[in-house]
N, C-alpha and C positions, 0 to 999 in steps of 0.2 A: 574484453569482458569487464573489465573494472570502472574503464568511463561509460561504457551502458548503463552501466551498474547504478554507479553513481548520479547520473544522468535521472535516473528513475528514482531514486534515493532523495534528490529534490524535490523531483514534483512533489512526490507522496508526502515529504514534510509539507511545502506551500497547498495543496491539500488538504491538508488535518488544519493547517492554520486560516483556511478559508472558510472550514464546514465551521468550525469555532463559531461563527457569525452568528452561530443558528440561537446562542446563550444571549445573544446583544436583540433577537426579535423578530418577527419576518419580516420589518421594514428592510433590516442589514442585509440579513441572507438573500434575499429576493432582489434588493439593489445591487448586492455585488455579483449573484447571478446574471442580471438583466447587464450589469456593465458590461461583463465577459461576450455577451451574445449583442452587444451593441458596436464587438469587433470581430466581423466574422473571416477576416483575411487571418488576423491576429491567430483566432480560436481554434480556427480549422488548417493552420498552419502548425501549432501546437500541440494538436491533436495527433495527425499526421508522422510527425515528429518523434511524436512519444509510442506509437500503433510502431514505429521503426526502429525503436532504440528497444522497445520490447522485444519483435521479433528476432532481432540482432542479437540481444541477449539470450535468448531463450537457444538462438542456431548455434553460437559460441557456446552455451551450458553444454548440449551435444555435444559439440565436436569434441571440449576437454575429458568428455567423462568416456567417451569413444578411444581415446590417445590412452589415456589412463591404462582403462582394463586392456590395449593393445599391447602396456610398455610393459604389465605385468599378468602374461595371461594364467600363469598358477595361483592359486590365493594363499595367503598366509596361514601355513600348517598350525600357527598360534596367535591369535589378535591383542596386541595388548596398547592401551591406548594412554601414552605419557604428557601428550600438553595440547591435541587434539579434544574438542570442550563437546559437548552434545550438538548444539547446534550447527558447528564447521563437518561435522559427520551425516547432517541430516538437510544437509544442502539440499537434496536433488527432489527430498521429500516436501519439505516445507515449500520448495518454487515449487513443484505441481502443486500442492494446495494453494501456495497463492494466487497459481495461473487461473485455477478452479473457481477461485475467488471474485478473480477481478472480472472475467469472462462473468458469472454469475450478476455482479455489481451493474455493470452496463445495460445488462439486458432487463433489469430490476427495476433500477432509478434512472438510466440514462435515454436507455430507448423504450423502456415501460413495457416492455414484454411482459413481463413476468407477474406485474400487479397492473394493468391499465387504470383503472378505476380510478385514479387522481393523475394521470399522465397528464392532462391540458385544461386540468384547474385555472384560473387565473384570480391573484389576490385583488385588494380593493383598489389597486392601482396601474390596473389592468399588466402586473407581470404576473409571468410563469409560477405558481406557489410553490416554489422549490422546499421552502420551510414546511408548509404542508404535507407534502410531498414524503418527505423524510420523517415526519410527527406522524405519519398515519403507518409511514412502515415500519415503524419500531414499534406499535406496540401490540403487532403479531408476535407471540416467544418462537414461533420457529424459525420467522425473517431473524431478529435476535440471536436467535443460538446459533444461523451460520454463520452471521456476522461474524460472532465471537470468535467462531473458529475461526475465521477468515482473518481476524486480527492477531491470533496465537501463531501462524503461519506467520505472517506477517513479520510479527515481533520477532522468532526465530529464525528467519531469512535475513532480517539487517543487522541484527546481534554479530551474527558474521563477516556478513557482507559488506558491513561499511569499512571496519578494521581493514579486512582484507584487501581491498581497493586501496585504500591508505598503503598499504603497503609494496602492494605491488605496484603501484604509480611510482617509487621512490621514496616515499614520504618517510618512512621509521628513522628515527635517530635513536641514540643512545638516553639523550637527555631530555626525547619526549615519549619515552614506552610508557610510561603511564596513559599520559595522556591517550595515546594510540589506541591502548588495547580500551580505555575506557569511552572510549568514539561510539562504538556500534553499539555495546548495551546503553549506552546516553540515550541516542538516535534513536534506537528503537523503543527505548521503554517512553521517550517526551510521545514520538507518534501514536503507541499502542494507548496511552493511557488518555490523551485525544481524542481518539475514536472514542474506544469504549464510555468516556465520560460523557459523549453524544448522544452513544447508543443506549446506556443504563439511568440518564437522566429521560428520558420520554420514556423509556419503560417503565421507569418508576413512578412518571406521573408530576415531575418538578419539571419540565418543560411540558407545553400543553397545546395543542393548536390553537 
């Protein structure tokens, strides 16, 4: 559960750090798109990979939360919760929202279900207008607002998530608990605040096609 975890916990930062591109121009974004798809063993090996360590993840989320309520099938006549934070409570909520999410995403910008109308644009350099592409879907406020949510999940899914892996790998020491517990709000507030700076700069109208 923890190297899946983390496993996806990369990608999503390399990710946030690639859409970044979209602030440097569509030359950047559309180049480093058109590189990715100039390695399609690479890409779709990658892909593959990631569609695995998902699924993987998602069968191990079950299986724990199945073992759980098995190992304790009366519930607690009184709940009180001492170092338990919101977000390690709201695990199971936040990954359905994210699953909701990323499923959503694919079908949106990847496979162009959802908005075709600029699916197979191509810029003045005959690639793919990936920048485009993303400029035209941010400045719907409904595409926007599920984003949003889509990145609030997000944020409190690794808030968790990364600490935790950390730890369950072996990793906690005495003379790095700081550091530890301060892993996963890092991790997810650098990601969350990436997006969103993507997504509310074209809404706003300072990025522009």
């Amino acid at each position: 559960m923890a190297l899946s975890g983390m496993g996806l916990v990369l990608y999503v930062v390399f990710h946030m750090l690639g859409n970044l591109q979209l602030f440097e121009g569509s030359h950047a974004l559309n180049g480093y798109a058109a590189s990715l798809r100039d390695m399609p063993i690479l890409l779709w090996t990658a892909r593959m990979g990631l569609l695995s360590l998902a699924v993987l993840h998602i069968a191990l989320a079950i299986q724990l939360t199945v073992r759980n309520r098995r190992a304790r099938p009366v519930a607690y006549a009184i709940r009180r919760y001492r170092q338990a934070s919101v977000a390690s409570r709201t695990m199971a909520a936040s990954g359905s929202v994210l699953m909701l999410f990323i499923i959503f995403h694919l079908l949106h910008l990847t496979v162009g279900v959802i908005d075709p109308s600029s699916a197979d644009r191509l810029d003045t350099e005959g690639h793919r207008d990936v920048y485009g592409k993303i400029v035209h879907a941010f400045q719907n406020p409904f595409i926007v607002a599920f984003y949003l949510a889509g990145q609030l999940g997000l944020g409190m899914h690794l808030n968790h998530a990364v600490t935790s892996s950390l730890q369950t790998m072996g990793l906690e020491r005495a003379a790095f608990n700081r550091l530890l517990k301060a892993a996963g709000p890092t991790v997810a507030l650098l990601v969350v605040l990436g997006n969103v700076a993507i997504i509310l700069a074209i809404f706003l109208g300072i990025v522009r096609g």
